[in-house]
C-alpha positions as CSV (number, residue, x, y, z in Angstrom):
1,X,126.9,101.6,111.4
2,X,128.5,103.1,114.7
3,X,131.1,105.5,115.4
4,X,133.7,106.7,118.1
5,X,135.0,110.0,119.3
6,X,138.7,110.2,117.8
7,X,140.8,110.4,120.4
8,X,143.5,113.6,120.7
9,X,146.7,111.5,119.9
10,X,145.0,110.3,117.1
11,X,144.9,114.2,116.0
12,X,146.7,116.9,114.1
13,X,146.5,120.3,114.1
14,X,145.1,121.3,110.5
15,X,146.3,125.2,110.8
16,X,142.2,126.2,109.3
17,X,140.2,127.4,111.9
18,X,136.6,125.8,110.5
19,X,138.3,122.4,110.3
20,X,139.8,122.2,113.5
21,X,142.2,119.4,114.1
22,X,142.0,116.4,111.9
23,X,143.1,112.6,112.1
24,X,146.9,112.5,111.5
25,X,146.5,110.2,107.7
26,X,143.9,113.0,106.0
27,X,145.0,115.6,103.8
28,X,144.6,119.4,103.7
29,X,143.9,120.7,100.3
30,X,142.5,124.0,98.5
31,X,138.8,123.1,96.5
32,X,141.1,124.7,93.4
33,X,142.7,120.8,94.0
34,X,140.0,118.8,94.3
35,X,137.5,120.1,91.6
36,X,137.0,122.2,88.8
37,X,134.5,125.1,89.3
38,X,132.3,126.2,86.4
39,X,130.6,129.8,87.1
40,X,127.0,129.6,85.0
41,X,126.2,132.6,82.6
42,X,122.6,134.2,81.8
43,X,121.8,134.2,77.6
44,X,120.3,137.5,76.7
45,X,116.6,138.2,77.7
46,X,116.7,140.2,74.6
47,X,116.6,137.6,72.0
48,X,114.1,134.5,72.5
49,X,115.7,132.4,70.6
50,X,117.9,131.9,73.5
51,X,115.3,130.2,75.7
52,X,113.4,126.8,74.5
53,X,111.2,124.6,76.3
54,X,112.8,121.7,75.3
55,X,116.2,123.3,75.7
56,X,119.2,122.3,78.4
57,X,118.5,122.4,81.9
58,X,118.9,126.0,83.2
59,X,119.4,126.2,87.1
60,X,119.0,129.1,89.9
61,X,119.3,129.3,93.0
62,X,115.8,128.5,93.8
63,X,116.1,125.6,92.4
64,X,118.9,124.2,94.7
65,X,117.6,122.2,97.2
66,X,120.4,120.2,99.6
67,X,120.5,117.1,98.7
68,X,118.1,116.8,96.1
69,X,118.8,115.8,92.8
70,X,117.9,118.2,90.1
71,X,117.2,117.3,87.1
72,X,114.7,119.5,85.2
73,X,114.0,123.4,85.2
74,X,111.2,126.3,84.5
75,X,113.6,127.7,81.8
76,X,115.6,126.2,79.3
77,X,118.5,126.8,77.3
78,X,118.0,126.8,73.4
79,X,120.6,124.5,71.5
80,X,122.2,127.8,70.0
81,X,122.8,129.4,73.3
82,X,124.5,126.7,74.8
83,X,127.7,127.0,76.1
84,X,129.5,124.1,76.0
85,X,132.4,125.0,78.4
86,X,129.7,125.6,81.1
87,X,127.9,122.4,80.7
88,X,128.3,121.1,83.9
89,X,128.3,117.2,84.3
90,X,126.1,115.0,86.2
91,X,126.7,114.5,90.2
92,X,128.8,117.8,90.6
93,X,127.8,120.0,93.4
94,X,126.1,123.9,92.7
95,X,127.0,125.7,94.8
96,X,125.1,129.8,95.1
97,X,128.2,132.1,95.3
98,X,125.5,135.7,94.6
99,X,123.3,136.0,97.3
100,X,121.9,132.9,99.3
101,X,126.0,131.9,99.8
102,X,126.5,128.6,100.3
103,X,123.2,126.9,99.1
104,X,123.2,124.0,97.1
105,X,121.7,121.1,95.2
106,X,123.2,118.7,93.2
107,X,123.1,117.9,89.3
108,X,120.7,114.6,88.2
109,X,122.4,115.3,84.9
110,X,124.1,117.4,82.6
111,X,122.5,121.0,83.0
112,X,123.6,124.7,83.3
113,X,123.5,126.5,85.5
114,X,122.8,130.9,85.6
115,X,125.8,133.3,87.1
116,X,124.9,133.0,90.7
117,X,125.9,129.5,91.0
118,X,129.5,127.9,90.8
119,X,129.6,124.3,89.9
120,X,131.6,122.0,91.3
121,X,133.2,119.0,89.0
122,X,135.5,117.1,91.5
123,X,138.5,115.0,90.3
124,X,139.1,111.3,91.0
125,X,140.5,112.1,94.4
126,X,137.0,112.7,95.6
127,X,134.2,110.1,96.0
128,X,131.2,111.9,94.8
129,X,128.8,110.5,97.9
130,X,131.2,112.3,100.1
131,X,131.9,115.6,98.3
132,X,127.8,116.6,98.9
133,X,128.6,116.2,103.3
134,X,131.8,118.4,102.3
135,X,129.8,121.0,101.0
136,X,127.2,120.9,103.5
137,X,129.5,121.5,106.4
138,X,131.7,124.1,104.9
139,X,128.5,126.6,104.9
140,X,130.1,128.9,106.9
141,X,133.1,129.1,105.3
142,X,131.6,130.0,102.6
143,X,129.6,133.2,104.5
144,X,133.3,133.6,106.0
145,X,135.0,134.4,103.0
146,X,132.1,136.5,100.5
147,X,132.5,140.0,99.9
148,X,129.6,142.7,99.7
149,X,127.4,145.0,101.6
150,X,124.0,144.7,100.3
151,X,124.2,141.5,98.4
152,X,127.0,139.1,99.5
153,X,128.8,137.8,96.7
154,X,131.9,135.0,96.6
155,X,134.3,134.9,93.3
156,X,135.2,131.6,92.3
157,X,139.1,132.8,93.4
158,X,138.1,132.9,96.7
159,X,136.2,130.0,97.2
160,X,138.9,127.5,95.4
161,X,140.7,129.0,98.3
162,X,138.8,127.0,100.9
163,X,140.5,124.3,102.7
164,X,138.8,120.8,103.3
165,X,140.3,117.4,104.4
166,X,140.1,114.3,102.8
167,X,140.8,110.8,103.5
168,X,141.6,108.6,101.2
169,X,139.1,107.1,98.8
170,X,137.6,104.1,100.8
171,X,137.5,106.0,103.8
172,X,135.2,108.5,102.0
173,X,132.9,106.3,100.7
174,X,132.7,104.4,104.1
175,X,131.9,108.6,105.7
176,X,129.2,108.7,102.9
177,X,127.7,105.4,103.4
178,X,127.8,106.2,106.8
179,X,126.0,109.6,106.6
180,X,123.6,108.5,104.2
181,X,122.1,106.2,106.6
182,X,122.1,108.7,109.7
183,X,120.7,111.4,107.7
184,X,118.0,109.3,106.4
185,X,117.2,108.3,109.8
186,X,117.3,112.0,110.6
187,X,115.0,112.9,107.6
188,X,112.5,110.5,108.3
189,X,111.8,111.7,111.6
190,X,111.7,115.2,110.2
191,X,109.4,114.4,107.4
192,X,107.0,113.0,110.4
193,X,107.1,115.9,112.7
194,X,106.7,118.4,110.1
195,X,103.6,116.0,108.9
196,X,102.1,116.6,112.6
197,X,102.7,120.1,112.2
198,X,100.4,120.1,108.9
199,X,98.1,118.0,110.6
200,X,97.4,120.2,113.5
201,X,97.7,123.3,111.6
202,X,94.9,122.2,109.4
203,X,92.6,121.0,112.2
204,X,93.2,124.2,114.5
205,X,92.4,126.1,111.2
206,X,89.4,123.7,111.1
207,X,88.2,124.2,114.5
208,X,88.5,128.1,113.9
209,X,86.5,128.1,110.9
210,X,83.3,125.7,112.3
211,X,83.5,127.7,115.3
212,X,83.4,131.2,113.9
213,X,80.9,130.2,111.0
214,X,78.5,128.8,113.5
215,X,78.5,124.9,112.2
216,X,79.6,124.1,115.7
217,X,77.6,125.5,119.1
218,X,80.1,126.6,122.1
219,X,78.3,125.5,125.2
220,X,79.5,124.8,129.1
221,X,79.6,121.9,131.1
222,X,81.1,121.7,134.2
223,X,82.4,125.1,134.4
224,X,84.4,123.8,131.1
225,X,83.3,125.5,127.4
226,X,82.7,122.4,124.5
227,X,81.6,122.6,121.2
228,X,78.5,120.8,119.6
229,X,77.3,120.5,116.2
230,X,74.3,122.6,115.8
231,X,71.1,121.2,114.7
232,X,69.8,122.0,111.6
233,X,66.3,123.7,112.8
234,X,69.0,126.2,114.4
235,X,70.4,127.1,111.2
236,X,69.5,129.3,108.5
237,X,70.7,130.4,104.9
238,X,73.1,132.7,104.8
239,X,72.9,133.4,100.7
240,X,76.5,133.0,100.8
241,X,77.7,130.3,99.1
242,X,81.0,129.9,100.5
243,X,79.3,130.4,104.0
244,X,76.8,127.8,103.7
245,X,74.2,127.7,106.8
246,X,74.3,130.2,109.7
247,X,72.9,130.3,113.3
248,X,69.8,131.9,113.2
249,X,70.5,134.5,116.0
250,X,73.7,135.8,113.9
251,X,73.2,138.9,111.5
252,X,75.1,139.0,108.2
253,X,77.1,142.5,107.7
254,X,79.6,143.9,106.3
255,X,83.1,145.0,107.4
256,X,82.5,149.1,106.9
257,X,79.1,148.6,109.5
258,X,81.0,146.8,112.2
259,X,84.7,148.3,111.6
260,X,87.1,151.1,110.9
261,X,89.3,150.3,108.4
262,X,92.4,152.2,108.0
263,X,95.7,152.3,106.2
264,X,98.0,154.4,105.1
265,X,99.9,155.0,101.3
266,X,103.6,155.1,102.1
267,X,105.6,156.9,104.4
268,X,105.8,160.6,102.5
269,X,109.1,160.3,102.1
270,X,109.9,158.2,105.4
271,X,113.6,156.8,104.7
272,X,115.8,154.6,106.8
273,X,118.6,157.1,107.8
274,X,115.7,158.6,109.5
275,X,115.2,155.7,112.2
276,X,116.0,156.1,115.4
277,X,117.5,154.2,118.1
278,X,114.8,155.0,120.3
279,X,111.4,156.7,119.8
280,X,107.9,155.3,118.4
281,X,107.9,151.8,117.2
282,X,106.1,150.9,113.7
283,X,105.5,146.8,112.9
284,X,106.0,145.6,110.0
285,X,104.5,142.4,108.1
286,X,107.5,140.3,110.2
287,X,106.5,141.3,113.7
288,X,103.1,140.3,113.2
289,X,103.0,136.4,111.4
290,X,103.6,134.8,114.8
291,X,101.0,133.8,117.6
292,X,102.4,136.9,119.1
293,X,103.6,140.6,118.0
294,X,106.8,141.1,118.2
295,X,107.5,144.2,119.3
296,X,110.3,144.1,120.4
297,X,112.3,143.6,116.6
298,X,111.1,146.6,115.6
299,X,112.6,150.2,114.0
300,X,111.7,153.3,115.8
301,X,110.5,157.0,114.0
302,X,110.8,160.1,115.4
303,X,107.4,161.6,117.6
304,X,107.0,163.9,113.8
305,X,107.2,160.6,111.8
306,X,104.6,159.1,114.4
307,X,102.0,162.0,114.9
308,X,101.6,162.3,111.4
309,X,99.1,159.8,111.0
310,X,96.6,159.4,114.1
311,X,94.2,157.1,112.5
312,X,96.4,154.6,112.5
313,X,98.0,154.9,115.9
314,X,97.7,151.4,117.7
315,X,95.2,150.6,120.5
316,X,94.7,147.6,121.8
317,X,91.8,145.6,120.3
318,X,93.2,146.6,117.0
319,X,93.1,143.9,114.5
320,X,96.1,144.2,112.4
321,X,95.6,142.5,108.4
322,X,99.1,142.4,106.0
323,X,97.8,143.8,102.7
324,X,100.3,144.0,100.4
325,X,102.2,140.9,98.8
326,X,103.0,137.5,99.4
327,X,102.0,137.5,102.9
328,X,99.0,139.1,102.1
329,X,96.2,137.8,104.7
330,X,98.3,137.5,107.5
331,X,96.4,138.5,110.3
332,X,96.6,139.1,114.4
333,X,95.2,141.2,117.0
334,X,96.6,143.4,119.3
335,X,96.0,142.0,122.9
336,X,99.0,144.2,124.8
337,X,100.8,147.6,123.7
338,X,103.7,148.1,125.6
339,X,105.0,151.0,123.3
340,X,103.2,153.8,121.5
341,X,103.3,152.0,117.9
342,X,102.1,152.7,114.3
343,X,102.2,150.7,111.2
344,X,104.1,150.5,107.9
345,X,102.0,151.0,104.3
346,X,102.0,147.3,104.1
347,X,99.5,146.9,107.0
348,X,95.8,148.1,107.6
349,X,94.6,148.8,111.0
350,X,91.1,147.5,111.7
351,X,89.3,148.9,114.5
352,X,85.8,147.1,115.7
353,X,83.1,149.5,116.4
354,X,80.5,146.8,118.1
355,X,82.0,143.6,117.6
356,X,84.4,141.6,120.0
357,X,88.6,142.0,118.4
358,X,89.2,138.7,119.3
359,X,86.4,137.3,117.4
360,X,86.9,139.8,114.7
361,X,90.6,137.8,114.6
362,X,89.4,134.5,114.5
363,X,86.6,135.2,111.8
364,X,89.5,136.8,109.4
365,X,91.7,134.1,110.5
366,X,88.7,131.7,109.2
367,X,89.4,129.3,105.8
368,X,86.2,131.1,104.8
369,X,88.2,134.8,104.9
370,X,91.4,133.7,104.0
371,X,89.5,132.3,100.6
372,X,88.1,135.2,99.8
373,X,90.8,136.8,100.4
374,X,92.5,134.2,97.9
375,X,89.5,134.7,95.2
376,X,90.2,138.7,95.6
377,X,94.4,138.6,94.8
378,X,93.8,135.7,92.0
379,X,95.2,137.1,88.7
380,X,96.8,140.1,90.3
381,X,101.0,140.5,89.5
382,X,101.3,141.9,93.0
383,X,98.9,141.0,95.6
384,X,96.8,143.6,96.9
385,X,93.8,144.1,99.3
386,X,92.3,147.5,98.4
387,X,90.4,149.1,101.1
388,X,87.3,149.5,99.5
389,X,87.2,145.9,98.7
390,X,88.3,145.2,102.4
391,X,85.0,147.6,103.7
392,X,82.3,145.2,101.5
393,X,83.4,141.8,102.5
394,X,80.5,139.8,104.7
395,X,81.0,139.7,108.2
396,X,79.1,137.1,110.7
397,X,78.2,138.6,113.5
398,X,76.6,136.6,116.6
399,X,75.6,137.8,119.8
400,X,77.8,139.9,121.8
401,X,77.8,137.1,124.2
402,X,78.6,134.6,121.9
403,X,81.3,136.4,120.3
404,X,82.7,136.4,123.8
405,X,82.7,132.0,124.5
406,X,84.0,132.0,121.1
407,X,86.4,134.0,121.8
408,X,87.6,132.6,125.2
409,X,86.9,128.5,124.2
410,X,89.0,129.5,121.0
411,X,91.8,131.1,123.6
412,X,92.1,128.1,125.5
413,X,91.5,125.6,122.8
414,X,94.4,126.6,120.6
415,X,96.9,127.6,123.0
416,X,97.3,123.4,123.1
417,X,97.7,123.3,119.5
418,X,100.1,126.1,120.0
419,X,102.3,124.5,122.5
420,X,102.4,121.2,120.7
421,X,102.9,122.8,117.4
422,X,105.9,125.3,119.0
423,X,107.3,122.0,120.4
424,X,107.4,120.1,117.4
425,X,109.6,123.4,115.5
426,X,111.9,123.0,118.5
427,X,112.6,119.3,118.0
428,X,112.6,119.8,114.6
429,X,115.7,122.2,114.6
430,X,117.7,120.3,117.4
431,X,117.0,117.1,114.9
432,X,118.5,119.7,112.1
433,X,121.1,120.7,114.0
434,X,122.1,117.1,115.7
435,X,122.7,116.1,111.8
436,X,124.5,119.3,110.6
437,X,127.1,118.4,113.7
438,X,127.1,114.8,112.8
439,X,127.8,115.3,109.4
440,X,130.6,118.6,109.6
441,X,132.2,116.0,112.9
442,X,132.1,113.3,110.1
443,X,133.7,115.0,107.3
444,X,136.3,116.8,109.0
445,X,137.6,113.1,111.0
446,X,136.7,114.6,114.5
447,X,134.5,110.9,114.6
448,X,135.4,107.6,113.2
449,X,132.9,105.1,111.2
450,X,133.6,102.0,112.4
451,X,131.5,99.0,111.3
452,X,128.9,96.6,113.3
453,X,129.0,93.1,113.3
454,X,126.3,93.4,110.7
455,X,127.8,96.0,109.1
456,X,131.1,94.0,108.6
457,X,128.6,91.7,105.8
458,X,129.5,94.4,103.1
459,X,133.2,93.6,103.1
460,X,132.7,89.5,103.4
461,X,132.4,87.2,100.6
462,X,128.9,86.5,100.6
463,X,128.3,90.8,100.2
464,X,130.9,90.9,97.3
465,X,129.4,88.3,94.9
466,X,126.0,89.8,95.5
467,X,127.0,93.1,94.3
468,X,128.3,91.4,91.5
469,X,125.4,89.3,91.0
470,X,123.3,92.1,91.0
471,X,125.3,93.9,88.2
472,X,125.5,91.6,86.1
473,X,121.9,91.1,86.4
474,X,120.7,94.6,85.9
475,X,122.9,94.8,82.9
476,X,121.1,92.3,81.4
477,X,117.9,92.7,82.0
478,X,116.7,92.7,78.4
479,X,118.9,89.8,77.4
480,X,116.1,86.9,76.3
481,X,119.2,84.3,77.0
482,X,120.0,85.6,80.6
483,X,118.9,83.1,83.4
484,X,120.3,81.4,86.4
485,X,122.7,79.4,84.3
486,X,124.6,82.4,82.6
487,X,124.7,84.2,85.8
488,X,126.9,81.1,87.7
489,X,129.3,81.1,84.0
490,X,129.9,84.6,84.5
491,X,130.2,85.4,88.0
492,X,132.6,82.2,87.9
493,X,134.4,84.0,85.3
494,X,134.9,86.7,87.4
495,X,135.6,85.5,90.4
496,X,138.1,83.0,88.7
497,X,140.0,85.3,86.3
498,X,140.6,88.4,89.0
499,X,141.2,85.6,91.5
500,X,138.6,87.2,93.7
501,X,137.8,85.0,97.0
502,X,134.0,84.6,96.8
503,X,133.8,81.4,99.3
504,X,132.5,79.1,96.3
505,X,132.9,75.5,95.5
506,X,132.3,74.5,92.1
507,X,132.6,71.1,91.1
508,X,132.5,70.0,87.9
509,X,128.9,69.1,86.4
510,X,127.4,68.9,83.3
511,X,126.6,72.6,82.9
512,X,130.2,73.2,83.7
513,X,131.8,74.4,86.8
514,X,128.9,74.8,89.1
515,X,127.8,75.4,92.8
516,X,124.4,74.9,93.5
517,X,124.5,76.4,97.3
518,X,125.9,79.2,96.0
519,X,123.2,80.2,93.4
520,X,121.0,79.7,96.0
521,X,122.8,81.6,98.7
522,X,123.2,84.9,96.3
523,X,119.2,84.8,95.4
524,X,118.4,84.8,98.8
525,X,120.5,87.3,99.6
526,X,119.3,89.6,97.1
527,X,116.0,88.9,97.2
528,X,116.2,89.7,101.3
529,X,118.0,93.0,100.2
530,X,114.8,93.8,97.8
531,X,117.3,94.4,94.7
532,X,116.0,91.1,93.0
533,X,113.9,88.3,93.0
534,X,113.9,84.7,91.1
535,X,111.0,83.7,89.4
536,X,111.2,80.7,87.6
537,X,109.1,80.9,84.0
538,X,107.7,78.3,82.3
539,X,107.1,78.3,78.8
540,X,105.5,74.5,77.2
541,X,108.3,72.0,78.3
542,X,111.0,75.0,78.7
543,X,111.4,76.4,82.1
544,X,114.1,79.2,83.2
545,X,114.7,81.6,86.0
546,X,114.5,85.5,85.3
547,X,115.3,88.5,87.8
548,X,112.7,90.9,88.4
549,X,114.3,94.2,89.9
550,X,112.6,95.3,93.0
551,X,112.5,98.7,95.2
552,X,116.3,98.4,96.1
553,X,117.1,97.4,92.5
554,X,120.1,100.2,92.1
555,X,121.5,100.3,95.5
556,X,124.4,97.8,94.4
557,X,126.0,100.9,92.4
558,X,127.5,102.5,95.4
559,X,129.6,99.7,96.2
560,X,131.1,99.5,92.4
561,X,133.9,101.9,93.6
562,X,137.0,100.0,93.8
563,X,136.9,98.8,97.3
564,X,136.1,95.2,96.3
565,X,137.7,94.9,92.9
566,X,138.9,96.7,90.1
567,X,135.8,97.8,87.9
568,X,137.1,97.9,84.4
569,X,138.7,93.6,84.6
570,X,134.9,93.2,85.8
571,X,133.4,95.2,82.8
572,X,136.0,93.1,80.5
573,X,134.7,90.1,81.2
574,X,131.1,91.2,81.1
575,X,132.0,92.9,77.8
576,X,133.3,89.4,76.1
577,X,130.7,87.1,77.8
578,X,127.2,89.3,77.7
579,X,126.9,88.6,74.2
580,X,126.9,84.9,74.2
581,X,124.2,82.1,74.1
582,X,123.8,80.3,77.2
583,X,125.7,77.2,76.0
584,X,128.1,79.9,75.1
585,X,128.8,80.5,78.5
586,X,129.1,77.2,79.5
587,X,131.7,76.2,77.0
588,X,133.8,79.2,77.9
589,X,133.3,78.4,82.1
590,X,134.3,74.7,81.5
591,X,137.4,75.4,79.5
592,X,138.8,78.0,81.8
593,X,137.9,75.5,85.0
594,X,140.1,72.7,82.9
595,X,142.7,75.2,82.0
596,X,143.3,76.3,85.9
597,X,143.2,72.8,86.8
598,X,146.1,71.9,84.5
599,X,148.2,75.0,85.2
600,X,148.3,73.7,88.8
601,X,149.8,70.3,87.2
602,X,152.1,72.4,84.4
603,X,150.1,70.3,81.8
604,X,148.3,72.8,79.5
605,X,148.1,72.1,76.3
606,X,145.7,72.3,73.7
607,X,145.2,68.5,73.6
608,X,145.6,67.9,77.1
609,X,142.6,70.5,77.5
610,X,141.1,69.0,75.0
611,X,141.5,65.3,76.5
612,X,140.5,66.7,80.6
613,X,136.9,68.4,78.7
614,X,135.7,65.6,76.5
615,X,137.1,62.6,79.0
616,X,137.9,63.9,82.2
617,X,134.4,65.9,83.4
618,X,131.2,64.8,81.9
619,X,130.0,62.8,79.5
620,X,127.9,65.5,78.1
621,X,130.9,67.2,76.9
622,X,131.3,65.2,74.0
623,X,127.4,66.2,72.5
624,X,129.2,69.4,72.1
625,X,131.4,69.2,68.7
626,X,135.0,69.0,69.1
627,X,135.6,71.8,66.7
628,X,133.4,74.5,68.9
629,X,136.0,73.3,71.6
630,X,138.8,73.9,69.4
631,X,137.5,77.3,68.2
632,X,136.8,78.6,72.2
633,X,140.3,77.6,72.8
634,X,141.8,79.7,70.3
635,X,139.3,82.5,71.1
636,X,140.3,82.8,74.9
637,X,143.4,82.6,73.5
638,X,143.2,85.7,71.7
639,X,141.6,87.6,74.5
640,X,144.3,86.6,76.6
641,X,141.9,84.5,79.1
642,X,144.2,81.9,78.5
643,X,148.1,80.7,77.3
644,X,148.6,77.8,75.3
């Protein structure tokens, strides 16, 4: 699918500033309008009872996710806490409204949700594919109109205040259709990069690790430093399991013999009206995840605040470690200081006494500290790294010389990864923001969807009776009397009694009225779509055709929203025939053919229809009794098929 640039003429002004101007047909209208919001509620922690594990789907806002469905939860509502006025119904839109403003995900079913999150249930004025893109792009609005200084909170008043335009309904659908394909495109090239970002983070954390463990030898050739794997006559145990084999020349020690560890516990009484705007900079766990410190985000303390702790006054060759919580492990060294600078509690300072800081960095950095590390925290509620335990880990320690190529080829070797990997983020967030501008240009009109030469298939013939094929076949999947045959009576039905245009020619045949090229046609077709595939089934002397669903099997279910037909005269017809015995359906097909071709000559009667079925289309009429003829004409005639 393509799209143009609207043209200004084409335009209005919509009089909201976040929607701009709009095409001139679309409407303005408050959310309050266009959808029913349900604000979620939390049970009492108090009593158990209220929580089950087998209870209702209970959702927060860490479970919202964009455009993922959600469908199951941690926690669960018990029967008995249940509120049934804030069950909120499959498909709608949660949307956080306490904190995170603006995030959401989108119900796989009937769930609740907690108090941060306001559901939306929109009305019949709203396709459903579309109202997730509306959401999406009306982020900001969101932010725009929350209350609150610490935590940002927006009342459900205020956000059914918020403005959005619509089209009308086969416009929508034709936006979502639209945007679904784009952003897939979009996603999949994501989901790549952000695979080659996991790719090269584990292989530079690789290289670190064989490097700094001594599997792999750092030699030069040509002026240029390589690695080699060492031999294993230059190897020797370490008694660390974890460690494995170590080069020979290295000496096993510990962190308190080669280091001075130090930290501090809190701030005595350090608060944050006490920052300053300029003064002596202290890093905290942020400024120091990154290839480089940041020091430039920083708060300031006063020269008092700074000089109060001296041991843990920044020089550089410092190797900085994150001790406290989730990040705990982060580590990074400090190669420039261009600000007197200090630490907060969260961070300990660890200063080499006769070992190189930048191998120091790289050996921390190592899979084989960050797992030990790992083993240390597992179990605790709030991750920790004590100091003492810090002081007796084991600590490789090579040559002075040899810390000093592993240091420099690691340098230069990672600086690639480095770049490559910083590249790959910043395509990854233009790709993230090309689709947040496609879809908010999309959903407010300033683009139109207009349809490809290939595209324009979904709106022909051919497309229709394939969805319609394809319905019909998924609902009767588990019919034993569903085949090729039944499908042609009841898509004939169909097409005949809602005097739908599907392109057919049916001739009259034995099995009733019947078009062999179009059977053949719609099998093809959705076969070539991957939503089903004919296999014919032998069984003794008995052979039939079943459809076996295939990857694409429910992608037909978008397009059963009105724009081809009405749904419920389609569902009638599948109601009276889905029931019926093949020769059922052939009975009913031949008597509404002979009926239509009698209205056109203003001869219908119950003998004339009568005469034109058992002497006017195939002799193999008359092996059917005339009293099951009789008895289908008075039963079309009661469901109104028919008038005699």
């Amino acid at each position: 699918m393509k799209y143009r640039i609207r043209e200004q003429n084409e335009l209005k002004p919509s009089g909201v500033e976040w929607l701009g101007d709009i095409p001139k047909d679309w409407k303005i209208s408050k959310l309050k309008y266009l959808a029913k919001i349900i604000t979620g509620y939390t049970p009492s922690m108090d009593n158990s009872q209220n929580y089950s594990e087998v209870g209702m789907t209970w959702v927060k806002p860490d479970n919202l996710n964009e455009f993922n469905y959600i469908n199951d939860s941690k926690e669960k509502i018990s029967n008995e806490a249940i509120k049934k006025q804030n069950v909120v119904t499959k498909d709608s839109i949660l949307v956080c409204c306490i904190g995170s403003i603006g995030k959401f995900g989108i119900a796989g079913k009937d769930l609740l949700t907690n108090q941060q999150i306001n559901s939306l249930v929109f009305n019949k004025s709203i396709n459903k594919y579309f109202s997730k893109y509306m959401i999406f792009s009306s982020k900001q609005e969101h932010n725009r109109m929350a209350n609150g200084n610490v935590v940002q909170i927006l009342n459900s008043t205020s956000q059914s205040n918020i403005y959005f335009a619509t089209p009308n309904l086969l416009k929508q659908q034709k936006i979502a259709n639209f945007l679904d394909e784009k952003s897939k495109i979009f996603d999949e090239t994501i989901s790549k990069k952000e695979q080659l970002i996991s790719k090269l983070e584990l292989a530079k954390q690789s290289l670190i690790s064989e490097v700094v463990t001594g599997k792999l030898k750092i030699v030069e050739e040509n002026s240029k430093l390589q690695t080699i794997k060492r031999e294993k006559n230059e190897l020797k145990p370490s008694g660390v399991e974890w460690l494995g084999d170590i080069p020979k020349e290295c000496v096993l020690s510990r962190f308190d013999y080669e280091t001075r560890i130090k930290a501090r516990l809190g701030w005595k009484g350090l608060k944050a009206e006490e920052y300053v705007d300029e003064g002596y900079a202290f890093l905290a766990t942020p400024n120091i995840k990154n290839k480089e410190i940041d020091f430039e985000n920083v708060n300031y303390i006063t020269k008092e605040r700074y000089e109060e702790s001296p041991e843990i006054m920044l020089e550089i060759g410092d190797v900085l470690l994150t001790k406290d919580g989730s990040t705990t492990g982060t580590v990074n060294v400090v190669r420039n200081l261009p600000k007197k600078t200090t630490v907060n509690s969260s961070i300990a300072v660890i200063r080499p006494k006769n070992i190189n800081s930048i191998y120091l960095y790289y050996f921390i950095a190592s899979n084989y500290m960050q797992d030990t590390i790992n083993l240390m925290l597992g179990g605790m509620g709030v991750p920790h790294l004590f100091q003492g335990d810090l002081n007796k880990f084991k600590l490789l320690v090579p040559t002075i010389i040899e810390q000093q190529k592993i240091s420099k080829y690691l340098d230069e070797k990672l600086i690639h990864f480095d770049n490559t990997i910083e590249k790959t983020k910043q395509s990854i967030t233009k790709l993230k923001e090309a689709k947040e501008a496609l879809i908010s240009q999309a959903v407010t009109g300033k683009i139109e969807v207009i349809q490809e030469e290939e595209e324009a298939k979904s709106t022909n013939e051919y497309f229709k009776r394939r969805v319609l094929a394809a319905y019909f076949i998924d609902k009767l999947q588990d019919d034993l009397s569903f085949g090729r045959v039944k499908l042609q009576k009841m898509l004939y039905m169909a097409e005949a009694v809602n005097n739908l245009d599907f392109s057919s020619s049916y001739t009259r045949h034995a099995m009733g009225p019947h078009d062999p090229q179009m059977i053949r046609s719609i099998e093809s077709q959705l076969k070539k779509a991957k939503w089903f595939e004919a296999k014919k089934i032998k069984n003794n002397n008995f052979e039939k055709v079943e459809y076996l669903a295939l990857e694409k099997s429910k992608e037909y279910i978008k397009y059963l929203d009105g724009r081809y037909w009405k749904q419920e005269n389609i569902e009638y017809i599948f109601n009276l025939m889905k029931g019926m015995k093949t020769l059922q359906t052939e009975i009913v097909a031949t008597v509404y053919s002979a009926y239509i071709d009698l209205s056109k000559e203003n001869r219908v009667s119950q003998d004339n229809l009568l005469d034109e079925i058992l002497n006017h289309w195939h002799d193999n009429k008359r092996n059917v009794p005339k009293e099951k003829w009789i008895r289908a004409i008075e039963w079309m005639s009661e469901k109104q098929l028919i008038k005699i």
